[in-house]
C-alpha atoms as a printed R data frame, in Angstrom:
   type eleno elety resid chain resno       x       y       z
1  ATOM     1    CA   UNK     A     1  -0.773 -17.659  17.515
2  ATOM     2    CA   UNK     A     2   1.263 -14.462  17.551
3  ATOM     3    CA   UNK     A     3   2.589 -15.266  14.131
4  ATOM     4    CA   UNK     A     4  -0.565 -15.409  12.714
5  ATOM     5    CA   UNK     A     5  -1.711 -12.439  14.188
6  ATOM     6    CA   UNK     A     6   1.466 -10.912  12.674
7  ATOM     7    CA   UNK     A     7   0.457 -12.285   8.844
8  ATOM     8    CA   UNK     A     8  -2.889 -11.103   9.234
9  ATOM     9    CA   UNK     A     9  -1.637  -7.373  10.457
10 ATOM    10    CA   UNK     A    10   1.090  -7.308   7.889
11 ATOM    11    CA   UNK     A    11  -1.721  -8.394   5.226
12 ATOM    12    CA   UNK     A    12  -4.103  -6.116   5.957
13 ATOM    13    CA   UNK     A    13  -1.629  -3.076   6.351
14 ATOM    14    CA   UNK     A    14  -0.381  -4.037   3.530
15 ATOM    15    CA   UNK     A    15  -3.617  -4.024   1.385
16 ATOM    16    CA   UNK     A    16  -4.778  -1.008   2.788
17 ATOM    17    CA   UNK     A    17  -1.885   0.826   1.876
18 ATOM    18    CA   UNK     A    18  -2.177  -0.225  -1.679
19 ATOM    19    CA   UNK     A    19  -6.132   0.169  -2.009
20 ATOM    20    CA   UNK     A    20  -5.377   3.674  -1.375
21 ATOM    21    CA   UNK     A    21  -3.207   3.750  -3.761
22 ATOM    22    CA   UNK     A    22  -4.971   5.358  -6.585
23 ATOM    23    CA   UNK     A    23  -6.483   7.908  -4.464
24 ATOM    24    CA   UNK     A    24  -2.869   9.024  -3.019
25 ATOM    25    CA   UNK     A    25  -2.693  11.535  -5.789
26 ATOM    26    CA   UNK     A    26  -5.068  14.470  -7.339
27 ATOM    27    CA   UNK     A    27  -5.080  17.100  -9.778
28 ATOM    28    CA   UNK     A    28  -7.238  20.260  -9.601
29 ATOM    29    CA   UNK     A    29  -9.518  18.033 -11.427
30 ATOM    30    CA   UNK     A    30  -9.921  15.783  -8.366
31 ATOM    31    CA   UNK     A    31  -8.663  12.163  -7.960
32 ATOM    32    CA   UNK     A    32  -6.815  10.706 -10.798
33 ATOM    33    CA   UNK     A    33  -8.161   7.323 -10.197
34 ATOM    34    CA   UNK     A    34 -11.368   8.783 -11.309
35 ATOM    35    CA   UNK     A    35 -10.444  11.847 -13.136
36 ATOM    36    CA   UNK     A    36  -8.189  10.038 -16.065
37 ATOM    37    CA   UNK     A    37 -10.148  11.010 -19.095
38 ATOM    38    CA   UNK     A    38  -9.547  14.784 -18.271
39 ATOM    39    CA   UNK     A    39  -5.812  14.365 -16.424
40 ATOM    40    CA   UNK     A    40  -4.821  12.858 -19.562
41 ATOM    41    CA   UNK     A    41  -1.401  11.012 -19.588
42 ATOM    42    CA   UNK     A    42   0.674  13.920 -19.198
43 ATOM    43    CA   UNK     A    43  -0.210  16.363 -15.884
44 ATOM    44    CA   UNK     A    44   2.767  15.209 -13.996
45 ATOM    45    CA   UNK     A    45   3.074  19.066 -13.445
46 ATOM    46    CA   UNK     A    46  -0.278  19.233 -11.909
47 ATOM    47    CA   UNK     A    47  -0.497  15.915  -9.251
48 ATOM    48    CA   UNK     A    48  -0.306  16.350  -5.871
49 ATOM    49    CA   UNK     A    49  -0.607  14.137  -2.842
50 ATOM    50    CA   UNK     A    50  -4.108  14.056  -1.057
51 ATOM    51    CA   UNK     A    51  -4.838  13.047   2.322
52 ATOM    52    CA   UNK     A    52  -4.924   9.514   1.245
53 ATOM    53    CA   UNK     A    53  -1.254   9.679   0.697
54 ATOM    54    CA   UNK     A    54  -0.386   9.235   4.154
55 ATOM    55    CA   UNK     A    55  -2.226   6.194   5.055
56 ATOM    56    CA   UNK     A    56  -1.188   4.752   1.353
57 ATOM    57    CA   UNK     A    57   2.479   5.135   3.004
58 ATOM    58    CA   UNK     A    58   2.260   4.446   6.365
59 ATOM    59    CA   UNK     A    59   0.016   1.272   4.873
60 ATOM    60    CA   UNK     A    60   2.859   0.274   3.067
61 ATOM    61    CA   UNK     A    61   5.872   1.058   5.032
62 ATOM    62    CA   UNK     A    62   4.524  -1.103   8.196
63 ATOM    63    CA   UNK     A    63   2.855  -3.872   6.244
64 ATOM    64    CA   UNK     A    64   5.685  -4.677   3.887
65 ATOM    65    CA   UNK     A    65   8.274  -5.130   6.371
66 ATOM    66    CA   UNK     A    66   6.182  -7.163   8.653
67 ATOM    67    CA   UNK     A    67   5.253  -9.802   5.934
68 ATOM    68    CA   UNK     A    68   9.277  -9.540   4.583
69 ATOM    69    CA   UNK     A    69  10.218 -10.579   7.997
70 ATOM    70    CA   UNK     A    70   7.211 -13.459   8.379
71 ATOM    71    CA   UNK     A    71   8.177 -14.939   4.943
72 ATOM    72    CA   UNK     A    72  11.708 -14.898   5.711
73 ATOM    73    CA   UNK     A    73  11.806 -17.227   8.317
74 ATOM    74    CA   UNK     A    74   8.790 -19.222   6.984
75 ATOM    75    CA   UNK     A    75  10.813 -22.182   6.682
76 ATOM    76    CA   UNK     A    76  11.441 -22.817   9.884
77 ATOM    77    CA   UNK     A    77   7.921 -23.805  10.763
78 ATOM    78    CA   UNK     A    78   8.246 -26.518   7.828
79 ATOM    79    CA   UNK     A    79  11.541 -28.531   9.392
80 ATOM    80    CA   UNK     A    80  14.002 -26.937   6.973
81 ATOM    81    CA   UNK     A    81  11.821 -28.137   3.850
């Protein structure tokens, strides 16, 4: 039960972290996930992190491990197969 409870905390960490994603960054424009037409391919000079950044990060950084850990030992559950 605890294991599960893990996968599903770990998942959903996980894919918050990267749903945020695109909004982690902005240009003066706004967010490039919807600004892209006027950011162009080339304002790497001009992105900086939003608020979103944080939970994009902290999303990641505590999801990821959690499932790394889960999927590790996986195979014990299944007898070694």
């Amino acid at each position: 039960m605890a294991r599960t409870l893990l996968w599903i905390l770990g998942g959903a960490a996980c894919a918050i972290g990267l749903v945020s994603l695109p909004f982690a960054f902005a240009t003066p424009w706004g967010p490039i996930a919807l600004n892209l037409t006027q950011t162009g391919w080339d304002a790497v000079a001009d992105i900086a992190p939003t608020p979103y950044f944080t939970l994009t990060v902290l999303g990641i950084a505590v999801g990821a491990p959690i499932l790394v850990v889960l999927n590790a030992t996986a195979w014990k559950s299944t007898d070694g197969y």
